[in-house]
C-alpha positions as CSV (number, residue, x, y, z in Angstrom):
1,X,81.3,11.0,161.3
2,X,83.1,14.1,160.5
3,X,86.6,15.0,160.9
4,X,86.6,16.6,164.6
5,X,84.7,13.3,165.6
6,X,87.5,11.3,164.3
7,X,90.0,13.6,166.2
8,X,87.6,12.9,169.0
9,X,88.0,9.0,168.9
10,X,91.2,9.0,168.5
11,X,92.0,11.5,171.2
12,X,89.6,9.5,173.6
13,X,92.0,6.3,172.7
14,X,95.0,8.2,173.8
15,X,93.8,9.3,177.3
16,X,92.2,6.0,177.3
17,X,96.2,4.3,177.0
18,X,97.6,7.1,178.8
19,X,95.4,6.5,181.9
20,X,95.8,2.8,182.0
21,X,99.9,3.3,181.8
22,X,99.6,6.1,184.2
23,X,97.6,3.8,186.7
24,X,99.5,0.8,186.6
25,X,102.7,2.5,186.7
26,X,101.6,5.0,189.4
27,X,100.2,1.6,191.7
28,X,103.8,-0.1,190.9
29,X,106.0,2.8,192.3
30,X,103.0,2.5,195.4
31,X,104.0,-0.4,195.7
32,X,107.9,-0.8,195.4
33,X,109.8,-3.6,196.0
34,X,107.0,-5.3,198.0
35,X,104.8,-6.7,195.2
36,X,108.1,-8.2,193.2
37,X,108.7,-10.1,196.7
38,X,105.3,-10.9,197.2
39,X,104.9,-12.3,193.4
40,X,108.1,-14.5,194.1
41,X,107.2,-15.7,197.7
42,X,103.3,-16.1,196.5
43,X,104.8,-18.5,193.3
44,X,105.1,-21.3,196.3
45,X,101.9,-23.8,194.3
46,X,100.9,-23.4,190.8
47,X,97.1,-22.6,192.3
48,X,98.8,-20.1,194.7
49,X,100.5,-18.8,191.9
50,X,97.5,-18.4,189.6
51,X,95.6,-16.4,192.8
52,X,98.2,-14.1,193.4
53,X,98.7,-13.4,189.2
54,X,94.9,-12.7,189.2
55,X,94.8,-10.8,192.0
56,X,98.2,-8.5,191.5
57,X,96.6,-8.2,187.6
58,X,93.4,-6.9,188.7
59,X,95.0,-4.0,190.7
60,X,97.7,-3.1,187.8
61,X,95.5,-3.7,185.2
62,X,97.9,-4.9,182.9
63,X,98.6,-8.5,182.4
64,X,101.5,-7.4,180.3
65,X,103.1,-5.8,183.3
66,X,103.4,-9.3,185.5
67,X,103.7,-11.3,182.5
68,X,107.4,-9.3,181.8
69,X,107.6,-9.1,185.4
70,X,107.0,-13.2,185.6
71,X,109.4,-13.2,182.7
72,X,112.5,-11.1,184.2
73,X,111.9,-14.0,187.4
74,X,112.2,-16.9,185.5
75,X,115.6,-14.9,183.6
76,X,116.6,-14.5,186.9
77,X,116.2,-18.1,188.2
78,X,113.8,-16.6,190.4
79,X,110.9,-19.2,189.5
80,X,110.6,-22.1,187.5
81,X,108.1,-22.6,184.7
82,X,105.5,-23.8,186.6
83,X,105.4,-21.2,189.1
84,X,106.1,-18.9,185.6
85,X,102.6,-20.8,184.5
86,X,100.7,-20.1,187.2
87,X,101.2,-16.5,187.1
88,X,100.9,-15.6,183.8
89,X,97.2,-17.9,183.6
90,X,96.0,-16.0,186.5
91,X,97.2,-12.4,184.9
92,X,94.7,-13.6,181.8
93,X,92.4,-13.8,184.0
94,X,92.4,-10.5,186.1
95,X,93.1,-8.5,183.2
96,X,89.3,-9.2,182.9
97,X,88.7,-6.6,185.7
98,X,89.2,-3.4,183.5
99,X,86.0,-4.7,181.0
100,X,83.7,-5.2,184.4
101,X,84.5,-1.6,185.5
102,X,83.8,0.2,182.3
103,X,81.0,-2.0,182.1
104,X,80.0,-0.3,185.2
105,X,78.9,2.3,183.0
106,X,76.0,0.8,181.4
107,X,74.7,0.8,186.0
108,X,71.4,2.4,185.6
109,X,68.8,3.7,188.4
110,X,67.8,7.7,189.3
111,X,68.9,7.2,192.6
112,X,71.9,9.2,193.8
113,X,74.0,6.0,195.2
114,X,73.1,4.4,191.3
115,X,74.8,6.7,190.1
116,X,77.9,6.8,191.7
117,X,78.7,3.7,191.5
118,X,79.3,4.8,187.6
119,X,82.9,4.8,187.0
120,X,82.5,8.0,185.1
121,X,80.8,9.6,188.3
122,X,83.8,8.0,190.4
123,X,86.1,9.4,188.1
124,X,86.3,13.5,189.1
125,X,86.4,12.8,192.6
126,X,89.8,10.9,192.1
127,X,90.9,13.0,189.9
128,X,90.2,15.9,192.7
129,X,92.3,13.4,194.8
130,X,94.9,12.5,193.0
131,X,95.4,16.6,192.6
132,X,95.5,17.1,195.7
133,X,97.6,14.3,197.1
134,X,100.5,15.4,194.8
135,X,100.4,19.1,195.5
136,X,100.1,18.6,199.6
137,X,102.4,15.4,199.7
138,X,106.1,15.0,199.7
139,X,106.4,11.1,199.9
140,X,107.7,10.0,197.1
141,X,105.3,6.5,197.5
142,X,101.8,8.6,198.3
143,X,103.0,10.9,195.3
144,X,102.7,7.6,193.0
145,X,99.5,6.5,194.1
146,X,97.8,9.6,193.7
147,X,99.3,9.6,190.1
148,X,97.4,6.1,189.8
149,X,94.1,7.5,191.0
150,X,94.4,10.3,188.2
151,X,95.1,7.8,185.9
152,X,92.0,6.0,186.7
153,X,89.9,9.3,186.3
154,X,91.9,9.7,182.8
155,X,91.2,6.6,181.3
156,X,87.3,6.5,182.0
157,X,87.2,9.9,180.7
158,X,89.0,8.2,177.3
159,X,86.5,5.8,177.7
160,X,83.5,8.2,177.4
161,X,85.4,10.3,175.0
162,X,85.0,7.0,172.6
163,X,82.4,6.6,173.2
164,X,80.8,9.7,172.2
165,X,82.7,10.2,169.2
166,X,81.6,6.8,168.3
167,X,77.3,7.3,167.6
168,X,77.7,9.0,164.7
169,X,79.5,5.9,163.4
170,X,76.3,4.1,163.8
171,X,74.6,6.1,160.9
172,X,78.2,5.8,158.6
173,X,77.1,3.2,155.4
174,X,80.9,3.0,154.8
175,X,81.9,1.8,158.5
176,X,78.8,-0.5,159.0
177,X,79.9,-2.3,155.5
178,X,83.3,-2.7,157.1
179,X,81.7,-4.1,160.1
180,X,79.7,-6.2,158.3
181,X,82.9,-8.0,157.6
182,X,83.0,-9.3,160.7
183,X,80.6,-11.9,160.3
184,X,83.6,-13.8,159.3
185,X,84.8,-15.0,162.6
186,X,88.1,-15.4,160.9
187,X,88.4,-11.8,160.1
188,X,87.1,-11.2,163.4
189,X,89.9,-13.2,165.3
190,X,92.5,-12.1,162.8
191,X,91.2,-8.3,163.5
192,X,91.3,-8.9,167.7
193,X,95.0,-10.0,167.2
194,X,96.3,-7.4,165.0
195,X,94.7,-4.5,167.1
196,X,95.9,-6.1,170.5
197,X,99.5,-6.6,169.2
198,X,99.2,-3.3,167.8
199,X,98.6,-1.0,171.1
200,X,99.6,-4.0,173.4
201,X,97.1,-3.8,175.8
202,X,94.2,-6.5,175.6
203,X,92.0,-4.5,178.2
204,X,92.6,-0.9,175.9
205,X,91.2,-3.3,172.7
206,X,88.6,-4.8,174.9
207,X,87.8,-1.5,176.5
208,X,87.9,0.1,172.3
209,X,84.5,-3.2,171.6
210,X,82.8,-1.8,174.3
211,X,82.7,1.7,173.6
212,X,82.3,0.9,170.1
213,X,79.2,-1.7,170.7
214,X,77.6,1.2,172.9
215,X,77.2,3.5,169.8
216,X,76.9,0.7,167.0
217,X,74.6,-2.4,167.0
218,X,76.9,-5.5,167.1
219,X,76.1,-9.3,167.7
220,X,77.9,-11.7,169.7
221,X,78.3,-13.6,166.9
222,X,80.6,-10.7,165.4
223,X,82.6,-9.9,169.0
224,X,83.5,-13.4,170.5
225,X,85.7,-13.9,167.9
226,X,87.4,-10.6,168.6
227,X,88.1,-11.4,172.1
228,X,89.3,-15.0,171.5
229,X,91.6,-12.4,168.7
230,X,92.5,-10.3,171.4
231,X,94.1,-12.8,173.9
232,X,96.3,-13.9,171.4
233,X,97.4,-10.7,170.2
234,X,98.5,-9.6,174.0
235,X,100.8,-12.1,173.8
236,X,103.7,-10.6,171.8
237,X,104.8,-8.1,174.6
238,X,105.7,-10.9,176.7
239,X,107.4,-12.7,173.6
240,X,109.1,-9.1,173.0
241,X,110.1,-9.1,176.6
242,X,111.8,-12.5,176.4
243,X,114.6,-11.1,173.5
244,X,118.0,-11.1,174.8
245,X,116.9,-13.6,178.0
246,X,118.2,-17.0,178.9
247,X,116.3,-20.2,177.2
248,X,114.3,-20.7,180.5
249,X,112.8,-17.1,180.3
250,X,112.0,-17.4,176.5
251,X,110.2,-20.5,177.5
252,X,107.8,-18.7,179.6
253,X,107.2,-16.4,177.1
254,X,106.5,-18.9,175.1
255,X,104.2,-20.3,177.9
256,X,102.0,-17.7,177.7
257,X,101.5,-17.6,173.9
258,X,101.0,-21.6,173.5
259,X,98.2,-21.6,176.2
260,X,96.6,-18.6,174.4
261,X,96.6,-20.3,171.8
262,X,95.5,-23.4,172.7
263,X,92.8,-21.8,174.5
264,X,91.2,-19.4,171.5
265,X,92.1,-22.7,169.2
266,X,89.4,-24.8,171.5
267,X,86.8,-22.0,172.3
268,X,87.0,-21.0,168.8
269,X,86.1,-24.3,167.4
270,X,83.2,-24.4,169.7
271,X,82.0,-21.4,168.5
272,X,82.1,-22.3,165.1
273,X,80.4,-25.5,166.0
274,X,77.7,-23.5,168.1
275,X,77.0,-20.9,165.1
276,X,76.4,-23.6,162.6
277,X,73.8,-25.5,165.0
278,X,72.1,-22.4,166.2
279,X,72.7,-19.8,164.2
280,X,69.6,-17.4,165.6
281,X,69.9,-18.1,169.2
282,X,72.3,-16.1,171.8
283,X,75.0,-15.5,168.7
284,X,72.6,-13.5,166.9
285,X,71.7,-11.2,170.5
286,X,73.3,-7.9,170.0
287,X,76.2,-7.5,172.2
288,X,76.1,-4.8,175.3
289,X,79.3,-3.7,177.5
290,X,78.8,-6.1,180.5
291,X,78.0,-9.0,177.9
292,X,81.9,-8.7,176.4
293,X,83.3,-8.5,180.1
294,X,81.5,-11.8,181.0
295,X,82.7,-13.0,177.6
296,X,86.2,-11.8,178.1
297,X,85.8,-13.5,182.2
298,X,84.3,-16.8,181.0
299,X,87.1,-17.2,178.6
300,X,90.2,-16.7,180.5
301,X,88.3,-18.5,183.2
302,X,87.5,-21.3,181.8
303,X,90.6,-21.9,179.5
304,X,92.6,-22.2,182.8
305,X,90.6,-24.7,184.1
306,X,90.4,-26.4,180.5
307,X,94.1,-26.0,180.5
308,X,95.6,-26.1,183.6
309,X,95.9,-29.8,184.4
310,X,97.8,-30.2,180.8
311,X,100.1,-27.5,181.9
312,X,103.4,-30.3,181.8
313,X,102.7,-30.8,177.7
314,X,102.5,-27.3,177.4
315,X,106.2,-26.7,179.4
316,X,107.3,-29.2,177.3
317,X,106.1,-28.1,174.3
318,X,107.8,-24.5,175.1
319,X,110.8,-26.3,176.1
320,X,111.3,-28.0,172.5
321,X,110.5,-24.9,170.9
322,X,113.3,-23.2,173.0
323,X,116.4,-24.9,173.1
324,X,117.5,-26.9,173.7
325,X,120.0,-25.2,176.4
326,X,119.0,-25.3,179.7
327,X,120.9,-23.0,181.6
328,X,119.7,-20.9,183.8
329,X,121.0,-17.4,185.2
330,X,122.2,-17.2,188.6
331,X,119.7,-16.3,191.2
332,X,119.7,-12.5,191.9
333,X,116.2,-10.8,191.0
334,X,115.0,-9.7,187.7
335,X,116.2,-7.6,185.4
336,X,113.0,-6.3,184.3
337,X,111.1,-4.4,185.7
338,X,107.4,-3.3,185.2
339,X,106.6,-2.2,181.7
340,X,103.7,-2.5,179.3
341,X,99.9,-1.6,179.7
342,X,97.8,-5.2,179.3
């Protein structure tokens, strides 16, 4: 891997960010005021709750958008923590969305509908949309979702751009030695955390294993403990959110990081258990691009329903690690809006 390759990579990780900002930030403004009275209306039932955080996730594609959002409610007085819950277990889980469409890349088939179902095939024509929907359009509300449907072509064509500049890694001694490190599922959680913290964006680090286990042979062994990394490490934007709130809101921060938690602590112990009674069977299989978005769905699916019915220990777990006030600001909306690109 050369030096224009590297400038390649890391160029292809900028659109890749600047795409998934643009697109959640362009389906906000869409949107307006409606989806902040929608997610405080849906918040009724912690299982209504977790639906509408999925769903609302899914089409921002950034958990760390409704978590801060969820965060500025409960600062507010907006929701209570277990409405807070709900929502933030369901934006886990429909974060998971951005993996299954750049996994939609891997679609194969000669056939002419095959191939546009590929996200990169999808991706010029809304581009060519999103174009033309800001030059001929005046409304302010079209002129933001057209800048989402560029941002959707922009971060596929990050994705590919990765992609590409990643298969000469694939013949580098140097970086398959530092892979080789993570057979260490510790360095492998510890590295998943760092990077997801780092950009704050679990989908853009998820998105960054897929394009790199398209160009370089890695196991499931080596990415699970990634992912499990990753959710944790998506947590600090909401933590970071919380600064400056009332105790209630820096309880649901909280919220979200102790369930994380909780959740990589249990699957993580089952993986090490798994690797060290089968060590050659589907932890050895090298990993493909839909194979870490059903790993990154099964997770986030499965904690909640692991985790969800012990969701009063975990409130009061966050409420004795923040306090131990319990005031609470006077109803009046949030005052935060939508930010961040998980």
């Amino acid at each position: 891997m050369d030096g224009f390759d590297f400038l390649t990579l890391l160029g292809g990780l900028a659109l890749f960010l600047y795409g998934m900002q643009t697109m959640g930030e362009g389906l906000a403004g869409f949107l307006g005021d409606r989806l902040k009275q929608c997610l405080a209306g849906a918040a009724g039932s912690t299982g209504r709750a977790l639906l509408f955080g999925t769903a609302v996730t899914a089409l921002l594609q950034s958990s760390s958008a409704v978590t801060v959002m969820t965060v500025g409610f409960v600062d507010g007085g907006i929701l209570n923590l277990e409405q807070a819950m709900g929502i933030t277990v369901g934006a886990n889980i429909g974060t998971t969305a951005t993996a299954w469409i750049l996994a939609g890349n891997g679609l194969g088939g000669r056939a002419w509908w095959m191939r546009l179902l590929k996200p990169l095939s999808l991706a010029p024509v809304f581009a060519l949309a999103g174009v033309l929907l800001r030059a001929l359009s005046k409304k302010e509300s079209v002129r933001k979702g057209a800048s989402s449907l560029m941002g959707f072509a922009i971060l596929i064509f990050g994705m590919n751009a990765m992609e590409e500049a990643a298969a000469p890694l694939a013949r580098s001694g140097r970086f398959l030695s530092l892979l080789s490190g993570l057979e260490n599922p510790w360095k492998g959680l510890l590295t998943g955390g760092i990077l997801t913290a780092a950009i704050q964006s679990s989908s853009a680090s998820v998105g960054i294993l897929q394009a790199l286990c398209g160009s370089v042979a890695m196991s499931y062994g080596e990415v699970i403990p990634v992912i499990l990394g990753q959710n944790i490490g998506t947590c600090v934007t909401a933590v970071l959110a919380s600064v400056g709130t009332n105790w209630e809101a820096r309880r649901a921060a909280f919220l979200n990081l102790y369930f994380n938690l909780l959740g990589a602590a249990v699957f993580f112990t089952a993986f090490l258990l798994g690797k060290a009674v089968c060590p050659a069977g589907f932890l050895s299989l090298p990993a493909s691009s839909p194979g870490i978005a059903a790993v990154h769905s099964g997770f986030n699916i499965l904690s909640a329903a692991l985790l969800l019915p012990f969701s009063r220990g975990i409130i009061r777990l966050a409420e004795r690690t923040v306090g131990p006030g319990r005031e609470r600001s006077a109803p009046g909306g949030a005052r935060r809006g939508i930010h961040g690109n998980n």
